[in-house]
C-alpha positions as CSV (number, residue, x, y, z in Angstrom):
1,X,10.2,-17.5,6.4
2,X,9.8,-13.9,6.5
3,X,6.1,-12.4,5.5
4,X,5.8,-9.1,3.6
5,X,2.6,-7.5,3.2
6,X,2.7,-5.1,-0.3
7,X,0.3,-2.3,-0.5
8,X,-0.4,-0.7,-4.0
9,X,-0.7,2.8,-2.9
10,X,-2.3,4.8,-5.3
11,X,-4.9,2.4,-5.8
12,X,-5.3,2.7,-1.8
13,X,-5.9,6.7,-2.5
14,X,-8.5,5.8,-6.0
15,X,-10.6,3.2,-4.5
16,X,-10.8,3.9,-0.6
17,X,-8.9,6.4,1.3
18,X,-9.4,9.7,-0.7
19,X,-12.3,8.7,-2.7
20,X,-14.2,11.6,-4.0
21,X,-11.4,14.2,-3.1
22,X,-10.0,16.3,-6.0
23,X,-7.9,14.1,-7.9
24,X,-4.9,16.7,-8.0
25,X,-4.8,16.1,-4.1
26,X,-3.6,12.5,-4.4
27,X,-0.4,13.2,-5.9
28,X,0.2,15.4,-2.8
29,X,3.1,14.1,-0.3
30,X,0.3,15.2,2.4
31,X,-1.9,12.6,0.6
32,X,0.4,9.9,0.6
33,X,1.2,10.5,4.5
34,X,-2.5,9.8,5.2
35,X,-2.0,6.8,3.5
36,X,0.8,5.6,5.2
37,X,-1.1,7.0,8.5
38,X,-3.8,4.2,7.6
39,X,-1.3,1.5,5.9
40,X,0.6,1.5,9.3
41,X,-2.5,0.8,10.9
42,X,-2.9,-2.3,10.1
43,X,-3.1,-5.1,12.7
44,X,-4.2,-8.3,10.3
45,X,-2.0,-10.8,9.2
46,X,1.6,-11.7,10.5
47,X,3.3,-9.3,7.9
48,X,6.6,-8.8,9.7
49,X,7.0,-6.1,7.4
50,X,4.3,-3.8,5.7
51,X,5.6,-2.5,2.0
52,X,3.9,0.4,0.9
53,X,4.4,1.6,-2.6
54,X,3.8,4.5,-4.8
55,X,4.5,5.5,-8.3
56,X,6.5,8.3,-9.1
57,X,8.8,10.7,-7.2
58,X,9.0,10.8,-3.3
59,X,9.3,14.3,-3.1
60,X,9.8,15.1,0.8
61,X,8.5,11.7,1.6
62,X,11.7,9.6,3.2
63,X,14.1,7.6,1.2
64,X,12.7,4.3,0.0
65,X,12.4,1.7,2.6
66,X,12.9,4.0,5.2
67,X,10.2,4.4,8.2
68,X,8.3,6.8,8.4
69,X,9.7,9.9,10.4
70,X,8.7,9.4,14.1
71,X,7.7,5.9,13.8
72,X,9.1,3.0,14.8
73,X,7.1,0.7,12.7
74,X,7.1,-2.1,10.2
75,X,6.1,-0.1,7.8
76,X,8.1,1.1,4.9
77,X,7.5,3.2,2.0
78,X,8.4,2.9,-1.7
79,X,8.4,5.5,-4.6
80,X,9.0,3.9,-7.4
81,X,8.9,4.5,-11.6
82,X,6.7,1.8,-12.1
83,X,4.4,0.5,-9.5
84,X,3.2,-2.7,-10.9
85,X,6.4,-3.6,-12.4
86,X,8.2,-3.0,-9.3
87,X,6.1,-5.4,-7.1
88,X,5.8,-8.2,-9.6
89,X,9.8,-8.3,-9.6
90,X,9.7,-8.3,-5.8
91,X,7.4,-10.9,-5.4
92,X,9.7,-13.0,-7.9
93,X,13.3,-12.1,-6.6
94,X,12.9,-11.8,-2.9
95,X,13.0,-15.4,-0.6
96,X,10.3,-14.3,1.2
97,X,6.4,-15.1,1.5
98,X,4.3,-11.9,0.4
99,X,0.8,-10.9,-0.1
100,X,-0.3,-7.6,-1.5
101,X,-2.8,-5.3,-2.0
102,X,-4.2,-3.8,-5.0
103,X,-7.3,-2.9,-6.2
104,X,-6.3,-2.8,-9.9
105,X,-7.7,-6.1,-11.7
106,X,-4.6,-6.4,-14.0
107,X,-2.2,-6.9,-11.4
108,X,-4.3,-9.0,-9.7
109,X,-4.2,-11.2,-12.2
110,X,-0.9,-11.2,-12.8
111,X,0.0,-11.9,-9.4
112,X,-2.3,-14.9,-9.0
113,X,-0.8,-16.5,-12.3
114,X,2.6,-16.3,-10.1
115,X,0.8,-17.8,-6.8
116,X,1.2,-14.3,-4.8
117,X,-2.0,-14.4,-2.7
118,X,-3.7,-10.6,-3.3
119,X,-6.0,-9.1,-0.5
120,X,-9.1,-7.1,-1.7
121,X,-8.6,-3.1,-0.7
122,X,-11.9,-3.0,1.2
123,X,-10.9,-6.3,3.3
124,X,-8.0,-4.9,4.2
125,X,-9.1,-1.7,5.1
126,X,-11.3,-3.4,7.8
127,X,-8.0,-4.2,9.7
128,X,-7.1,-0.6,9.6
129,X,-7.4,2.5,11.7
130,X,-9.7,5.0,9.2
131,X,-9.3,9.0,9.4
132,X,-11.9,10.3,11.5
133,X,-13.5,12.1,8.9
134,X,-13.9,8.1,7.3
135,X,-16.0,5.7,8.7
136,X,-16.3,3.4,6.1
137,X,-13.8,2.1,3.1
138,X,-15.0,4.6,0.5
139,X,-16.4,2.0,-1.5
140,X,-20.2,2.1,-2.9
């Protein structure tokens, strides 16, 4: 059985990879790309593929699903109308064992009352490659 590992984007950028940078900035493709930078990172788990999703527009980010440009790498990203919507309807359509990662306690919720097992954004974080200017997952 395939494993797919979903990652809740924004709530990457809130809770640990921007913390405390302007909140204007997170919206910001160049934001996102740091995101992905970490997100692709990650060497925990047997996720044959890593799902990373954000809400709203792509703008010059590539076409859902797609790699990221110059990477050949399971990671895919996902812009998407409405975040939590979108991965509680993947978790329930796709034949497929996932886990994802969120940081926001309402879909964490939701997803346990389905049986989707939900990794905490500062454990996953320590199987990820943090910016330089990061040591730590943001978190106090």
């Amino acid at each position: 059985m395939r494993n797919i590992l979903i990652v809740d984007g924004f709530t990457m950028i809130q809770s640990d990879i921007l913390h405390g940078e302007d909140r204007a900035a997170w919206w910001k493709s160049e934001s996102q790309a740091k995101v992905a930078s970490v997100v692709g990172s990650f060497r925990g788990m047997d996720a044959a593929e890593i799902w990373l999703v954000f809400e709203g527009p792509s703008g010059d980010s590539p076409p859902p699903g797609e790699p990221e440009p110059g990477r050949k790498s399971r990671l895919r990203v996902f812009h998407v109308p409405q975040a939590d919507e979108w991965i509680l309807a993947q978790t329930r359509s796709e034949p497929v064992r996932f886990a994802v990662v969120t940081g926001d306690e309402d879909l964490r919720e939701r997803l346990g009352g389905i049986g989707v097992n939900v990794l905490d954004t500062d454990a996953f974080l320590a199987g990820c490659r943090m910016p330089s200017d990061r040591t730590g997952s943001g978190k106090t």
